[in-house]
N, C-alpha and C positions, 0 to 999 in steps of 0.2 A: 801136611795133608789136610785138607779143608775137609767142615764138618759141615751138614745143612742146619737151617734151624728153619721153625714154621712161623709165619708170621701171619696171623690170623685177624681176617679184618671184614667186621660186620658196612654192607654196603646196601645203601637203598638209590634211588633210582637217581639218576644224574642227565641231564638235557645236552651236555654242553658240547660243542662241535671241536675237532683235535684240530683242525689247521691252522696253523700261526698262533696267535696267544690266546689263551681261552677266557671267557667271561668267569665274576668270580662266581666261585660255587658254595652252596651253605655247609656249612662244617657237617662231620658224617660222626658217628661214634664209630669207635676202633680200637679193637682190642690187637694187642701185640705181644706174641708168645714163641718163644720156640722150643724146638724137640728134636734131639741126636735121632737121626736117621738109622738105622739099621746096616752100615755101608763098614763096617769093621771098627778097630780104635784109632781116633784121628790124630793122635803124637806116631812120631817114628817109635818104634819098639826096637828095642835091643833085642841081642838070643839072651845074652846072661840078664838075669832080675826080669825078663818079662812080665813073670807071674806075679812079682809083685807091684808093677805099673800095671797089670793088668786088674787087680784087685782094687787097686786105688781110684785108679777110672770108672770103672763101674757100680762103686758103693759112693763116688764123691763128686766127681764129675757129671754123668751120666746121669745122676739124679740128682744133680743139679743144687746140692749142699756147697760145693766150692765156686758155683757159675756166680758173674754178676744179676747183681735186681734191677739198676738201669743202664738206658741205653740213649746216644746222641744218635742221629741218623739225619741223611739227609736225602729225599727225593728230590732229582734234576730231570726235571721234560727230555727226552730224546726228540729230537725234531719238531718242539714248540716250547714256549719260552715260558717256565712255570717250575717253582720251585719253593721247596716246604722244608725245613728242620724240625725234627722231632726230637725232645728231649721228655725222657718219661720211665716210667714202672715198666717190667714185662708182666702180661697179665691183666694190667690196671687200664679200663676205658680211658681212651682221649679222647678228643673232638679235632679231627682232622680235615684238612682242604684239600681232598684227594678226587683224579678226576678220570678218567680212560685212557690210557696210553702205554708209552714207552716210559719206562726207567733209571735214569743212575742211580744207585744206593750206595754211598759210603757210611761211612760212622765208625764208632765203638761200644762197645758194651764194657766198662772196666771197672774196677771196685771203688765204692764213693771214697773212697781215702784219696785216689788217682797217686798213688808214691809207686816210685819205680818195682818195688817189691814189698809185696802185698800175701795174703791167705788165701788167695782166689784169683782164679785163672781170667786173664782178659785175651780180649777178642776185640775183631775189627771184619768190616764189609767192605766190599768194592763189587757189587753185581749188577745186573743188567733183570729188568722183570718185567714183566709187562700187564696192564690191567685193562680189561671190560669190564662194562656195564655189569654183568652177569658174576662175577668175580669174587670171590666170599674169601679165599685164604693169598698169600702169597709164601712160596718158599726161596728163602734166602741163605745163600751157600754165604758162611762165616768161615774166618781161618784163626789158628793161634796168634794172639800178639804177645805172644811168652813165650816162656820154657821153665823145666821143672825140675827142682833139685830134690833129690831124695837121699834118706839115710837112713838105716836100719835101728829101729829106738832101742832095741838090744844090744846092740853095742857103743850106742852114743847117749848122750844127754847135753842137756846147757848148751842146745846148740841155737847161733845165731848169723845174719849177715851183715857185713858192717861195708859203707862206703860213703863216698863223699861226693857230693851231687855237683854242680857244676857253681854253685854260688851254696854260702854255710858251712858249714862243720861238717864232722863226719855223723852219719845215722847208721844208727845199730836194730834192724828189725830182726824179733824171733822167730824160731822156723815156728810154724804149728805142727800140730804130734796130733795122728789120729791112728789107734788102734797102733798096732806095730812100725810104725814108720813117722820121722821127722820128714817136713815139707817144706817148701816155702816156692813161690811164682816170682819173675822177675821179669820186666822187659829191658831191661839194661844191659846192651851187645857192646858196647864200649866203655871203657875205661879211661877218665881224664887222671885219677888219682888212686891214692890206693883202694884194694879194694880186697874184703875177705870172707871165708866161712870159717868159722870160728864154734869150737866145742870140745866135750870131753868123751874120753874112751871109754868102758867099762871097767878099767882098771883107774880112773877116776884124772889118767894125765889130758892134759890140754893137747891139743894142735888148733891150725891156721893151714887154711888154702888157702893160695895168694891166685885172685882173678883177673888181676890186670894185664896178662899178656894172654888169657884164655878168650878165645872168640864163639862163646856161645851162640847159637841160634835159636831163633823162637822157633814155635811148634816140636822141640823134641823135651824129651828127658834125659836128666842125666842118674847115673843112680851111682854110687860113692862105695865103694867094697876097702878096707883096713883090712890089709895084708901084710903081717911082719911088720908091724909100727910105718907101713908106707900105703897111701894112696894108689888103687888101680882105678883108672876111669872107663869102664866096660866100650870099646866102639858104638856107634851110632850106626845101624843098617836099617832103611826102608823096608816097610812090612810086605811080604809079597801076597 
């Protein structure tokens, strides 16, 4: 489920005419920001653990402690030939070559490490916006390029994910622990090699979930319940 975000961009006055390729135009200052819209929570929710994806989102997401700081983007002219990459801070002024028109926006926003799993949630654009002279903000609809593994720190510890990329060894990243709950983000839907989550029980024994025949998808969460020394993975149902 896609989330918006706001993209805020100081503009002064521009001459240039939109038919066929435009003349160039002097850089503008541009700040670039966004903010979770008011439109519900934007992973799928489960019925079971809701409340605690729902706590997690709103203390860590939502205010924007686990969101990326930058972001790649790219503006394509819709029916005139002009085209700009942006690579930068959210927040932080640019100087951009931006001019009155139509839009393509792709890009990502994902954590400066760029590893397939990460402490923080990545995103990605594909929108359509449109800009006038007169034009001060734009809002830009973002989707999940992850998904979310969760586990209760009351009953786990020493937990970690381990897998082997496509070229090198295996890599072992630790989940992060905020408040009552182990986390960790991942954009990795396929599997060339093994691949695991790896930690301890409260009674201090080891297990391993094996992910290589599991087909994850981004934009949801997963959340992990330890019943009778076995794994239950709660269903995934869209929020209504």
């Amino acid at each position: 489920m896609a989330f918006i975000f706001v993209c805020v961009i100081l503009f002064q006055g521009c001459n240039n005419d939109l038919p066929g390729r435009p003349e160039p135009v002097e850089p503008l200052p541009l700040v670039l920001d966004f903010e979770f819209m008011p439109q519900g929570i934007p992973m799928y929710a489960a019925r079971v653990s809701e409340d605690v994806y729902t706590a997690f989102y709103e203390n860590y997401i939502q205010t924007r402690i686990l969101t990326p700081s930058e972001y790649n983007l790219t503006f394509k002219g819709v029916g005139f030939d002009y085209q700009i990459d942006i690579v930068g801070k959210w927040k932080k002024k640019e100087m951009l070559n931006l001019i009155p028109g139509k839009y393509a926006v792709t890009g990502t926003s994902y954590p400066s490490s760029q590893k397939g799993v990460q402490d923080t949630v990545s995103i990605c654009f594909n929108d359509t916006v449109e800009l006038t002279r007169e034009s001060t903000s734009l809002l830009l609809t973002a989707e999940y390029d992850s998904y979310l593994l969760l586990f209760d720190a009351d009953n786990f510890s020493d937990m970690y994910y381990e897998y082997t990329p496509n070229y090198g060894g295996p890599v072992k990243v630790l989940f992060g622990k905020v408040e009552n709950v182990y986390y960790t983000f991942s954009r990795i839907t396929s599997f060339n090699s093994g691949a695991y989550v790896r930690g301890r029980r409260s009674d201090l024994s080891s297990f391993s979930i094996t992910l290589k025949t599991w087909k994850p998808r981004k934009g949801r969460y997963y959340y992990f319940n330890d019943i009778d020394n076995s794994f239950e993975l709660p269903p995934m149902v869209a929020p209504e």
